[in-house]
C-alpha positions in Angstrom: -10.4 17.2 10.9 -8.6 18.7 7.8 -9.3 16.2 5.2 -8.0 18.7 2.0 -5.9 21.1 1.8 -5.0 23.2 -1.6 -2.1 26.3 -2.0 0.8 27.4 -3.9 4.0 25.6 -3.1 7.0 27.6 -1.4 9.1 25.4 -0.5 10.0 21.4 -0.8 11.8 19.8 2.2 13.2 16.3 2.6 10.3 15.1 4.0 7.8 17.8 3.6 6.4 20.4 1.7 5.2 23.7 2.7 2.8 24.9 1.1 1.1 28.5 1.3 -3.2 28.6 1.6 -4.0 32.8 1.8 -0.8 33.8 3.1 -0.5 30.7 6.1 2.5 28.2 6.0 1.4 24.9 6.5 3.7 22.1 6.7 2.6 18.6 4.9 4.6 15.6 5.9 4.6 13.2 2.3 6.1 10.2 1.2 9.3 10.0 -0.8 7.2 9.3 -4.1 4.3 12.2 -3.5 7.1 14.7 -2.7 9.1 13.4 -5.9 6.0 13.9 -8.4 5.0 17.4 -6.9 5.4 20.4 -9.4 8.3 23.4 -8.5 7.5 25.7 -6.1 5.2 28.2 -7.2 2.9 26.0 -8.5 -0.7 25.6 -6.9 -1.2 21.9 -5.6 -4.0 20.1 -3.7 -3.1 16.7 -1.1 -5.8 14.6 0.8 -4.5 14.9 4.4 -4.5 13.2 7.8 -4.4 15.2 10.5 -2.1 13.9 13.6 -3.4 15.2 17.0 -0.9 15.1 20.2 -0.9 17.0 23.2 2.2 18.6 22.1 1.9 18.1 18.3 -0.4 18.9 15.0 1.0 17.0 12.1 -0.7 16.9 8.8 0.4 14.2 6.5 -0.4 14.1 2.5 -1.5 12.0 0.1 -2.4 12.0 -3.7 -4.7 10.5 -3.6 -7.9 9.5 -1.0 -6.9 5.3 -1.4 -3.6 6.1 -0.2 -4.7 8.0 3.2 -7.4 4.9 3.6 -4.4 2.3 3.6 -2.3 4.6 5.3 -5.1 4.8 8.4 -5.5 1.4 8.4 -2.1 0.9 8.9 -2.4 2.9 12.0 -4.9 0.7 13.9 -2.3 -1.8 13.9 -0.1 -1.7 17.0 3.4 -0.8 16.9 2.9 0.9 13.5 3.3 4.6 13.9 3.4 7.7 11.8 6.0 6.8 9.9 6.1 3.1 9.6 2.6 3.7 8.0 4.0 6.5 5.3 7.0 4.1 4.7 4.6 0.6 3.6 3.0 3.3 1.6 5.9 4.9 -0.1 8.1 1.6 -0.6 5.5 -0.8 -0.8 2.1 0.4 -2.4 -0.9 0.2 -1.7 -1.8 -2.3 -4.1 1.0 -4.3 -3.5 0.6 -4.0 0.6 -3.1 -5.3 -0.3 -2.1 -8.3 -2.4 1.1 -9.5 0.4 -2.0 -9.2 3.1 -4.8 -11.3 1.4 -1.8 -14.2 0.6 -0.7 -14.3 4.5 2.8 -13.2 3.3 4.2 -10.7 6.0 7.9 -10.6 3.9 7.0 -7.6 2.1 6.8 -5.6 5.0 10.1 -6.1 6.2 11.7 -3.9 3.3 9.6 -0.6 4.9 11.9 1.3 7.4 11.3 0.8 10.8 9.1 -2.1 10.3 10.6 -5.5 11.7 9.4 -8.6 11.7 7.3 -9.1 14.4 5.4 -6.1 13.4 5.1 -7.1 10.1 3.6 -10.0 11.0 1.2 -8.2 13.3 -0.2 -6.1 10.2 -0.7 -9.4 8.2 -3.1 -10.8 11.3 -4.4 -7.7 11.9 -5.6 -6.0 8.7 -6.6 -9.8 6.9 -10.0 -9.6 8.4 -10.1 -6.2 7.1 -9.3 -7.4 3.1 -12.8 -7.5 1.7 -12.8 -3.3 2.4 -8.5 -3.4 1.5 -9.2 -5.0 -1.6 -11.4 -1.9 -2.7 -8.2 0.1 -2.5 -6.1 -2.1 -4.0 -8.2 -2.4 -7.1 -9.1 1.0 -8.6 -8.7 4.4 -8.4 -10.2 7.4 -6.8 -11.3 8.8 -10.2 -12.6 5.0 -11.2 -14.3 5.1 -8.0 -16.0 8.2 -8.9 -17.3 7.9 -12.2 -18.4 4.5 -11.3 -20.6 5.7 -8.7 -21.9 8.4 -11.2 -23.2 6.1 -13.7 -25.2 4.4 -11.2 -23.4 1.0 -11.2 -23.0 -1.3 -8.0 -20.0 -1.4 -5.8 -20.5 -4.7 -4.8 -19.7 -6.8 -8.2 -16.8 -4.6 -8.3 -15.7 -5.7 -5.3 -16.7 -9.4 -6.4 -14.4 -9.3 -9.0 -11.4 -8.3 -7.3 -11.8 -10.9 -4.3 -11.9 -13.3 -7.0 -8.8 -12.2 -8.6 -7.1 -12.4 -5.3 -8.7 -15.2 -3.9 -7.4 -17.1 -7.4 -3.6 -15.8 -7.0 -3.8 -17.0 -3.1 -4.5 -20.5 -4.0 -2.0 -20.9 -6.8 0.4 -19.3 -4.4 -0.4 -22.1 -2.0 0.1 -24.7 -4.2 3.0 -23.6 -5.9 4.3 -22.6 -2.5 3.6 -26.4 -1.3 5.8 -27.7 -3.9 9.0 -25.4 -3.6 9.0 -26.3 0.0 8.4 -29.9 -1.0 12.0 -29.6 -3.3 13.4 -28.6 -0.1 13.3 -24.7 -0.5 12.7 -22.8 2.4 9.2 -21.6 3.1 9.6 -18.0 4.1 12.4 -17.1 1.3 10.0 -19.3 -1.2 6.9 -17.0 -0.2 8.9 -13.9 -0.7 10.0 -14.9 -4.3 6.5 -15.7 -4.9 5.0 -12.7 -3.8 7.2 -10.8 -6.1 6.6 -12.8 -9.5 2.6 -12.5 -8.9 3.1 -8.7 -8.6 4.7 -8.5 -12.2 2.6 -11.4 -13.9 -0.8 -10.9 -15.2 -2.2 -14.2 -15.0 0.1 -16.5 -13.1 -0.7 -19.9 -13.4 0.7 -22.4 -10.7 3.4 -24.5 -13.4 4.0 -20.7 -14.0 5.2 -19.3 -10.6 7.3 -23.1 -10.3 9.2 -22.8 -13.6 9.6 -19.1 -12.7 10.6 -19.2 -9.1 12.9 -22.7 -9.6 15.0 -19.9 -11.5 15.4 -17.2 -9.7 15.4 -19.8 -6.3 18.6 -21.0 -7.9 20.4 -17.6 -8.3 20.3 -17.0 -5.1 
């Protein structure tokens, strides 16, 4: 398994870059946004990769950083999502994002990756929920805050506490602000969807919040 790979940029595709380790081209599939915040060529760069092994194919995919390739593999041990369904929920979505739509049962999110229809995107929703306690780890910190965390000696788990609490408190006032849109008459999965949107750019949503909020943006529609 390649896990790392570091070398000087010669050339950046559309979906790819190639990058040169001691005089060896290696292609690197990445997302949109990892391709977009690479340097010029020329410049030396190092991507956590996934390596894809086929009987006709070795495809190495990149990420920059190791929470990104954990989400993305979790992604693949959901069925029907492939390769690229996987990179897309990464690139258009986020991680974070992806964590916070999964731990609140809302599969609308999904929807807006390429390639990924409904069906599936309720699939990764059921799938990956019983997964969130280990998801939520990704969601809610970096790889460098991982890091220096473990090297002061501090415990993962009230980390981890923390940040099922947080989302454990935006699921219920999501229910309950989602009970009373639906109650009004709204419907339930283009309610959810606004929802899931204004908790992603609040910092502490309250449940009158998210109603006042989404009554507006419900009636612009």
């Amino acid at each position: 398994m390649i896990g790392k790979i570091s070398g000087i940029i010669d050339f950046i595709g559309s979906d790819f870059v190639l990058l040169d380790v001691n005089g060896v081209g290696y292609e690197v599939y990445c997302s949109t946004n990892t391709l977009n915040s690479l340097p010029s060529p020329g410049e030396q760069i190092t991507l956590f990769t996934d390596l894809l092994v086929r009987q006709d194919l070795l495809q190495l995919t990149g990420f920059k950083n190791l929470n990104e390739r954990s989400f993305y593999r979790e992604l693949l041990t959901v069925q029907g999502v492939g390769m690229k369904g996987a990179l897309s929920i990464v690139d258009t979505i986020g991680v974070t994002a992806s964590i916070r739509a999964i731990s609140m049962d809302d599969w609308q999110p999904f929807k807006s990756a390429p390639t990924i229809g409904p069906k599936i995107a309720q699939r990764i929703v059921l799938e990956l929920k019983p997964k969130i306690s280990k998801l939520l780890i990704l969601g809610g910190e970096s790889v460098d805050s991982q890091t220096a965390r473990v090297q002061s000696g501090k415990n993962t788990e009230s980390k981890e506490s923390e940040e099922s609490k947080k989302y454990n408190r935006e699921a219920q006032i999501r229910t309950e602000a989602l009970s009373a849109l639906v109650k009004l008459g709204y419907s339930e999965s283009v309610a959810a969807g606004v929802l899931t949107q204004i908790i992603l750019e609040s910092d502490e949503p309250t449940t009158e919040s998210l109603i006042k909020e989404s009554l507006q943006r419900l009636s612009s529609l």
